[in-house]
C-alpha positions as CSV (number, residue, x, y, z in Angstrom):
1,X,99.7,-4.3,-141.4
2,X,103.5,-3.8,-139.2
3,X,102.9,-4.9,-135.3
4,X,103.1,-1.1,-135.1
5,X,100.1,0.0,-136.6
6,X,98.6,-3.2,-134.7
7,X,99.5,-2.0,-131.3
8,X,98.0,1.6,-132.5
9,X,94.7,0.1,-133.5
10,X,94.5,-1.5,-130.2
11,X,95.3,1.5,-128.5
12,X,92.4,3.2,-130.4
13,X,90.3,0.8,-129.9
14,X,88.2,0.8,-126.4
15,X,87.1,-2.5,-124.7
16,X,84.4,-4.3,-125.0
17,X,80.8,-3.2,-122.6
18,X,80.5,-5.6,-119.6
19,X,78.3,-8.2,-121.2
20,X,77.3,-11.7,-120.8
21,X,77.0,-11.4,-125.0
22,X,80.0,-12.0,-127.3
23,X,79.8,-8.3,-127.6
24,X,82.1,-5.0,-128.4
25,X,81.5,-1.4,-129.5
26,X,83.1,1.3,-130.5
27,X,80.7,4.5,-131.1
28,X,83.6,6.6,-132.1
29,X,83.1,4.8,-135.7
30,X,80.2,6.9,-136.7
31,X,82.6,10.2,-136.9
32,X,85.0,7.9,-139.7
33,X,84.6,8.7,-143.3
34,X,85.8,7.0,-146.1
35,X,85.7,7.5,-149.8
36,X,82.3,6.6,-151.8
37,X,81.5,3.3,-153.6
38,X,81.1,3.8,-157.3
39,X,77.5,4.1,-158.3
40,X,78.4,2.4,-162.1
41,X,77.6,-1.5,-160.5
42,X,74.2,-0.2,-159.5
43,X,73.5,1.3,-163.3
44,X,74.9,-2.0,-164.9
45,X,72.7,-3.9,-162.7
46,X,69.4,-2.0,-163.1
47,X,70.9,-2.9,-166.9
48,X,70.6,-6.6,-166.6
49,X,67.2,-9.0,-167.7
50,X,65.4,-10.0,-164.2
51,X,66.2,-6.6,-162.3
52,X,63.7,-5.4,-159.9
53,X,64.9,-3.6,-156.4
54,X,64.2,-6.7,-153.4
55,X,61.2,-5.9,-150.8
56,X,61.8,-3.9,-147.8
57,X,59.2,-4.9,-145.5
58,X,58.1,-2.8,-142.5
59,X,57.3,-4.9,-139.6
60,X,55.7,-3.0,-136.7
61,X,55.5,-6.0,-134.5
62,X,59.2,-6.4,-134.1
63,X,59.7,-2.2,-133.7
64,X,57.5,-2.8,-130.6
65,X,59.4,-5.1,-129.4
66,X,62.5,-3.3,-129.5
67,X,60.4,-0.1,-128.8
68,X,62.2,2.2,-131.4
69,X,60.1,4.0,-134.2
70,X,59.8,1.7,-136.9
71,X,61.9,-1.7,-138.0
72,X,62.5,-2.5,-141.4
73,X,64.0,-5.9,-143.2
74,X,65.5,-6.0,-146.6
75,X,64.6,-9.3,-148.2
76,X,67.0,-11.2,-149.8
77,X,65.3,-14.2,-150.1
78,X,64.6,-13.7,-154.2
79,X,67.7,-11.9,-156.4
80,X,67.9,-12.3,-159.9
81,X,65.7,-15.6,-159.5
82,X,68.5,-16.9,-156.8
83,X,67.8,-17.3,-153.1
84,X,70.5,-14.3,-151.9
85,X,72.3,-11.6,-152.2
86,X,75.3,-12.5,-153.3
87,X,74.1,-12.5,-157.0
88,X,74.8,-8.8,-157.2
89,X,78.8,-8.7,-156.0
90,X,79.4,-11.7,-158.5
91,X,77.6,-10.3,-161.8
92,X,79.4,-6.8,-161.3
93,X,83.4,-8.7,-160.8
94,X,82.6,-11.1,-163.8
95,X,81.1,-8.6,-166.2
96,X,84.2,-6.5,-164.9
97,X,86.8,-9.1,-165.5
98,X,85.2,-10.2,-168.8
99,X,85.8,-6.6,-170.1
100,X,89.1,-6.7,-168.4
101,X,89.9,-9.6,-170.6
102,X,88.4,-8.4,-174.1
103,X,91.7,-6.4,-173.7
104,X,94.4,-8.9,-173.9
105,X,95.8,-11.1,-176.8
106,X,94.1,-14.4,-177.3
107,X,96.7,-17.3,-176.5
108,X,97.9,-19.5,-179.1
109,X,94.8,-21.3,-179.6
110,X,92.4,-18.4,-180.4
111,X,90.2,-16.4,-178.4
112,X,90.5,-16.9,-174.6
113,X,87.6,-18.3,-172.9
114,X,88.0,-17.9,-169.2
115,X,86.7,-20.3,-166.8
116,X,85.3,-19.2,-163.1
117,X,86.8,-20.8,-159.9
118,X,85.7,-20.4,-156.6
119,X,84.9,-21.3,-153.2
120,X,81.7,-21.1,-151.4
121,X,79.7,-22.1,-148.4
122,X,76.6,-22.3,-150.8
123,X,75.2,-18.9,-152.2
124,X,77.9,-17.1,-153.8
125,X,78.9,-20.7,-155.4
126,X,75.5,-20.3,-157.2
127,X,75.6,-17.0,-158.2
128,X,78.7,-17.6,-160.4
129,X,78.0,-20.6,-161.4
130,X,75.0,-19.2,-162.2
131,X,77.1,-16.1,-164.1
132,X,78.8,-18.8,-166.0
133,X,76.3,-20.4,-167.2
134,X,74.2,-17.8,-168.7
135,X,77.5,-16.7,-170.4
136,X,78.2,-19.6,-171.5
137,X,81.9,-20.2,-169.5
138,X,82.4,-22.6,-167.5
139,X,82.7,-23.0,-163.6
140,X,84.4,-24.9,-160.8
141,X,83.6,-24.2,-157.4
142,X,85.0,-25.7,-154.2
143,X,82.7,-26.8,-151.4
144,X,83.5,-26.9,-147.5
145,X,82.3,-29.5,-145.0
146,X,79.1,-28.7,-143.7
147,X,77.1,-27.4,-147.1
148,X,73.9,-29.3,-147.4
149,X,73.8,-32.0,-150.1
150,X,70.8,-30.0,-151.9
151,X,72.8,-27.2,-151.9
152,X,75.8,-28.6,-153.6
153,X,73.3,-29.7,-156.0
154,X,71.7,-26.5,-156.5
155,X,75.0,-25.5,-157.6
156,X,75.8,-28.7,-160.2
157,X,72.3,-27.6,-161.4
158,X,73.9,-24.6,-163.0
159,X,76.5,-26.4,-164.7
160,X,79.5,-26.2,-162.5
161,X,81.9,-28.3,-161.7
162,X,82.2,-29.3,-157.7
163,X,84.8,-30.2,-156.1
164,X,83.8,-31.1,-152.2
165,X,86.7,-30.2,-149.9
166,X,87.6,-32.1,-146.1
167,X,87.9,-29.1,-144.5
168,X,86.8,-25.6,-143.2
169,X,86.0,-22.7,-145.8
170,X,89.8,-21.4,-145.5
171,X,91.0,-24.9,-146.8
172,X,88.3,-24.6,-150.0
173,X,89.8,-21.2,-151.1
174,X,93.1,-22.3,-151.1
175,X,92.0,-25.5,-152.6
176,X,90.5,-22.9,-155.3
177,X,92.9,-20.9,-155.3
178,X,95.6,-23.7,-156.4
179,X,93.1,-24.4,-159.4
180,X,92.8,-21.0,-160.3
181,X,96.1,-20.9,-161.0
182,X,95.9,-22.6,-164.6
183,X,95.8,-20.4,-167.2
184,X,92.0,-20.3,-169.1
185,X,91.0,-19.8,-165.4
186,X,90.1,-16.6,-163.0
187,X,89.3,-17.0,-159.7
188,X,86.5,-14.9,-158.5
189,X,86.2,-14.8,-154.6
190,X,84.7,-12.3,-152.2
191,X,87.5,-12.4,-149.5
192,X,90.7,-10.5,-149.8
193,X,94.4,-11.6,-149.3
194,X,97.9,-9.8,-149.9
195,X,98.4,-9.9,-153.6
196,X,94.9,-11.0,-154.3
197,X,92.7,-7.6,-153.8
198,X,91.1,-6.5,-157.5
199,X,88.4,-8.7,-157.9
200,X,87.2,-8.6,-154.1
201,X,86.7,-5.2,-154.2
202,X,84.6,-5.4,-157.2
203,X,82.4,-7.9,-155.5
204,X,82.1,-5.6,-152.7
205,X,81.0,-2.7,-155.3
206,X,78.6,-5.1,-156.5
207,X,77.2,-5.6,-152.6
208,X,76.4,-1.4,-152.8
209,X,73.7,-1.6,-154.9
210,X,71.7,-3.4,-152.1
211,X,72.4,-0.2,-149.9
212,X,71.3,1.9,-152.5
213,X,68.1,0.3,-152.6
214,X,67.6,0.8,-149.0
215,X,68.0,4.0,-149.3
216,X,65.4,5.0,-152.1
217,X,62.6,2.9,-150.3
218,X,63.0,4.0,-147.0
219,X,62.7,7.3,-148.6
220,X,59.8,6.4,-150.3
221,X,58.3,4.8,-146.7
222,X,58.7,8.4,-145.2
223,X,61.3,6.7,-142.9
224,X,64.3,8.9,-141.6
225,X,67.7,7.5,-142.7
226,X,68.5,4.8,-140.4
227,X,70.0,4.6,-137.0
228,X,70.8,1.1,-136.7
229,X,71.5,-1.4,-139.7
230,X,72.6,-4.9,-138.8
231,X,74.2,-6.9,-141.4
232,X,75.4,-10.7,-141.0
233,X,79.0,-11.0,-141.4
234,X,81.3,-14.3,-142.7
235,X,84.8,-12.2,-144.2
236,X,83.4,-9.1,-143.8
237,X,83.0,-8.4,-147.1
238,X,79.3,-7.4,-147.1
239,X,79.8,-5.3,-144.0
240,X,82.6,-3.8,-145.6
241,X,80.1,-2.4,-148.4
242,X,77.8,-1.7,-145.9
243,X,80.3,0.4,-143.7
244,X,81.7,2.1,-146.8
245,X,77.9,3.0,-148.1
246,X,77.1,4.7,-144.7
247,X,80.6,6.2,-144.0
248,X,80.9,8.2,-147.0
249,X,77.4,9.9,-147.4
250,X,79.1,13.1,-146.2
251,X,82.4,12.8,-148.5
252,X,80.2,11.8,-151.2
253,X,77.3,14.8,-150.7
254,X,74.3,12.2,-150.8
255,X,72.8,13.0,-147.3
256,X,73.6,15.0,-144.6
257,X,73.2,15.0,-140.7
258,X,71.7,11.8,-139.7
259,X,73.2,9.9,-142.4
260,X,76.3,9.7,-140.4
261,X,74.7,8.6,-137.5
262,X,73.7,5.7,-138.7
263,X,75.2,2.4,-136.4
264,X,76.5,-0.5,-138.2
265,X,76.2,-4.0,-136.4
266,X,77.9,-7.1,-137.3
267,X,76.5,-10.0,-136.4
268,X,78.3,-13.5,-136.7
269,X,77.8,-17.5,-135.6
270,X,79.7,-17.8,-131.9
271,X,81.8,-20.5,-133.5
272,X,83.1,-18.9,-136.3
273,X,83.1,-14.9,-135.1
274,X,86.3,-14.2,-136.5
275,X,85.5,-10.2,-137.1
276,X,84.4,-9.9,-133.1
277,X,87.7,-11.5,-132.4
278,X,89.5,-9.0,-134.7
279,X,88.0,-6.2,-133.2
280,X,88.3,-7.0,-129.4
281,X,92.1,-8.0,-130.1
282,X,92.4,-4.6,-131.9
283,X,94.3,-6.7,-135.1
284,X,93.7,-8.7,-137.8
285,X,92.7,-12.3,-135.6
286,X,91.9,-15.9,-137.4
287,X,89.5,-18.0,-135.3
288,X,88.9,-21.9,-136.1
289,X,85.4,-22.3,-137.7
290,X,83.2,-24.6,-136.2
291,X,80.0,-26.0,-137.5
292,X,76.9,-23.9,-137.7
293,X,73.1,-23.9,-139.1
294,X,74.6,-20.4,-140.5
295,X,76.7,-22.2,-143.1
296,X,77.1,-19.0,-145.3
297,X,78.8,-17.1,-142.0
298,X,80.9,-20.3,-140.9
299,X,84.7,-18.3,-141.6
300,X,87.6,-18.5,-139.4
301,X,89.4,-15.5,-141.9
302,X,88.3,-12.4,-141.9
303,X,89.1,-10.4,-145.7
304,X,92.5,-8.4,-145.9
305,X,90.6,-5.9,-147.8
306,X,87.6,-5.4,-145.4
307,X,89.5,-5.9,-142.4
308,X,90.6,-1.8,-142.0
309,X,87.8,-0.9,-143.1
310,X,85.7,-3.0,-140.4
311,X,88.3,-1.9,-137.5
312,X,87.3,1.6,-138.2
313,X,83.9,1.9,-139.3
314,X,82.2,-0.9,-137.5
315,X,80.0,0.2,-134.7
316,X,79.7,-2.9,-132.9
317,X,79.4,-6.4,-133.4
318,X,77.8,-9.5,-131.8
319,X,77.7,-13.1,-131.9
320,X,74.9,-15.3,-132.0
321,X,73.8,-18.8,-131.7
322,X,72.3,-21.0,-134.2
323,X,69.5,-21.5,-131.5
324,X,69.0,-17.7,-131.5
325,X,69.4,-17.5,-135.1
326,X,66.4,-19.9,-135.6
327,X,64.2,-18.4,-133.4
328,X,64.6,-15.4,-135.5
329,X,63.8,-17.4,-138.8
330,X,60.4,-18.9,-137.3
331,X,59.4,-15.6,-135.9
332,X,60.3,-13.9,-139.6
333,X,58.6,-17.2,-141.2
334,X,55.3,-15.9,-139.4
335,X,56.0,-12.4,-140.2
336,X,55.5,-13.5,-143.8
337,X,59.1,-12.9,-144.4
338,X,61.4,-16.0,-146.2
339,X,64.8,-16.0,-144.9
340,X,67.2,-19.1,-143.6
341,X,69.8,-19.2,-140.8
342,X,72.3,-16.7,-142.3
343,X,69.2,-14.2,-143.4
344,X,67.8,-14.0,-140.1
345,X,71.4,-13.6,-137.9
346,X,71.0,-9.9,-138.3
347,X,67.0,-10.1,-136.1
348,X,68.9,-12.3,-133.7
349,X,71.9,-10.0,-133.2
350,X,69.4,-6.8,-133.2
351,X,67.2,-8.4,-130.1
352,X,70.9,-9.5,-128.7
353,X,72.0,-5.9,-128.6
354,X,69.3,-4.2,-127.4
355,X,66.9,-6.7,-125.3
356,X,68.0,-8.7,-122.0
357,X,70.7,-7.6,-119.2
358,X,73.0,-4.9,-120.4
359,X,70.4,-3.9,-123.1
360,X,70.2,-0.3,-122.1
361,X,73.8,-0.4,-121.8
362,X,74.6,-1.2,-125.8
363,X,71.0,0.6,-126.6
364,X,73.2,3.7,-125.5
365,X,76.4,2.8,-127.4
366,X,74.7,2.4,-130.6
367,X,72.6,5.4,-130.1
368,X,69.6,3.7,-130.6
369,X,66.6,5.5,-129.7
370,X,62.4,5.7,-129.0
371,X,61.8,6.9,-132.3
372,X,64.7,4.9,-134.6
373,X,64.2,3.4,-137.5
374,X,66.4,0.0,-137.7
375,X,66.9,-1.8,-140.7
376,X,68.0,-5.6,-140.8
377,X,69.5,-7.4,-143.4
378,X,68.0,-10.5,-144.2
379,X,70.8,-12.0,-146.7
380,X,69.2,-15.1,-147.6
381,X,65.8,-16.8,-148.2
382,X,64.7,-20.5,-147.0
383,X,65.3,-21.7,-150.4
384,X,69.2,-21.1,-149.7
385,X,69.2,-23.5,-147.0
386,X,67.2,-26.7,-148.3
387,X,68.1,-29.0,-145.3
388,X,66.6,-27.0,-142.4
């Protein structure tokens, strides 16, 4: 992006609500359209051993307490016999590159076997590692300060190599990146950079099949289409599927009127809210990450390839502490719902947003109503976090 189109995207771009919260909003996002996700990841994954659409629970308790119609969480905590979501981006980009690859010549010492690199704060390290492994490939996945022990060795449990890395997340993917570079190997990340877009994108496809669920089984609840969704947010990469799910319903023909009046919320750890930053500086914005119970949302970079897509489709976003976060899992926890730190961001961002001083305020902005439904996206289960 040239320091001209930044300057315009701040122009467009309004300030953030007076707010004691790490807070911004733009409701002007819920008139932008974009094209539609392909529907062929959510077919090849209804294709796959172990497929079964997640719970979405209704919880009436927490619609009463932020007195809208009905509240609804989407439960992560059990995909494809993993503890997260992040099973369903990294199936659809490996199947995809796989098939890529049947294409091309073997090199000189037969058929090319491809090995997957990647780096991870925890979950999407499993799922391909857990991709490899049932396709017999092999896997090497870089590991950030601050990933629980367990969970590194959830991740050797599925075969792959780990490599642990002194650093933030940013310094693992270029630590992956340099390995990827060999050539039997294929790095398969979920965040974007210039020159490094393909496979991102298919992870993000991947995410859409989660939306798609929502969808069917809210229909199925007799719930209207919702008016607020609240997704947690690391790169951006998951709200980008989410913003591009909601945003093209018109363009695509799937639903009409309050489809596109659905609000998207980000929500993010306060020491590593690098989307919020982005947004309130109107431009693409690096923040330092710090350390965080949410070690799945603990990124400084936000994805090249979700970025514009965030910027102009993103109602609002919101910061939260790890304090607020696990409040939210205990009071999910006796809701009967399994989700850890990362999982439950998106209850504490919700009661951020629309409880407390300046509730009414961003109740307004995100059009959030007596009689809404509001759906939140519980990314993770307890499993995912083994320490806490």
């Amino acid at each position: 992006m040239t320091d001209q189109e930044n300057d315009l995207s701040a122009a467009r771009l309004p300030a953030p609500l007076p707010s004691p919260l790490p807070w911004y909003a733009r409701p002007a996002a819920r008139a932008w359209t974009c094209a539609a996700p392909s529907p062929d990841a959510r077919a090849f994954h209804a294709s796959l051993p172990g497929y079964a659409s997640t719970a979405l629970h209704e919880l009436p308790v927490l619609g009463a307490e932020f007195a809208v119609g009905r509240v609804f969480v989407k439960d992560e905590s059990s995909r494809f016999g993993l503890p997260a979501f992040k099973a369903l981006g990294a199936s659809w980009a490996i199947d995809r590159i796989l098939a890529r690859d049947a294409h091309r010549a073997p090199g000189p010492g037969g058929a090319r076997t491809l090995r997957f690199v990647t780096a991870t704060d925890g979950n999407h390290g499993r799922a391909v590692a857990r991709m490899a492994r049932q396709l017999g490939r092999r896997a090497h996945v870089f590991v950030p300060d601050g990933v629980h022990p367990a969970a590194v060795a959830a991740i050797e449990g599925e075969g792959a190599e780990v490599t642990a890395v002194a650093g933030s997340y940013d310094a693992a993917v270029r630590d992956a990146r340099a390995a990827a570079a060999a050539p039997d190997a294929v790095l398969v990340q979920d965040m974007a950079w210039d020159g490094y877009e393909e496979i991102p994108a298919l992870v993000v496809e991947g995410y859409a099949t989660l939306f798609a669920e929502v969808d069917a089984q809210l229909e199925a609840a007799g719930a209207e289409s919702p008016a607020l969704v609240a997704v947690p947010v690391g790169v951006g990469s998951f709200a980008q599927a989410a913003v591009t799910h909601y945003r093209s319903r018109a363009t695509a023909g799937l639903r009409s009127g309050r489809g596109m009046e659905t609000a998207l919320l980000a929500v993010e750890p306060v020491g590593a809210a690098c989307v919020l930053a982005s947004l309130r500086a109107g431009r693409f914005t690096r923040v330092p990450a710090g350390v965080t119970a949410m070690a799945g949302l603990n990124c400084g970079t936000p994805s090249s390839l979700a970025w514009p897509v965030l910027r102009d489709g993103l109602d609002a976003a919101v910061a939260v502490t790890d304090a607020e976060s696990m409040s939210a899992v205990r009071d999910l926890a006796e809701l009967g719902v399994s989700a850890g730190p990362c999982g439950a961001a998106s209850l504490a961002g919700v009661r951020a947003a629309l409880t407390g001083t300046g509730g009414a305020e961003r109740r307004a902005a995100l059009g959030v109503g007596p009689d809404a439904t509001v759906v939140l996206i519980s990314t993770e289960g307890a499993a995912a976090n083994p320490g806490l």
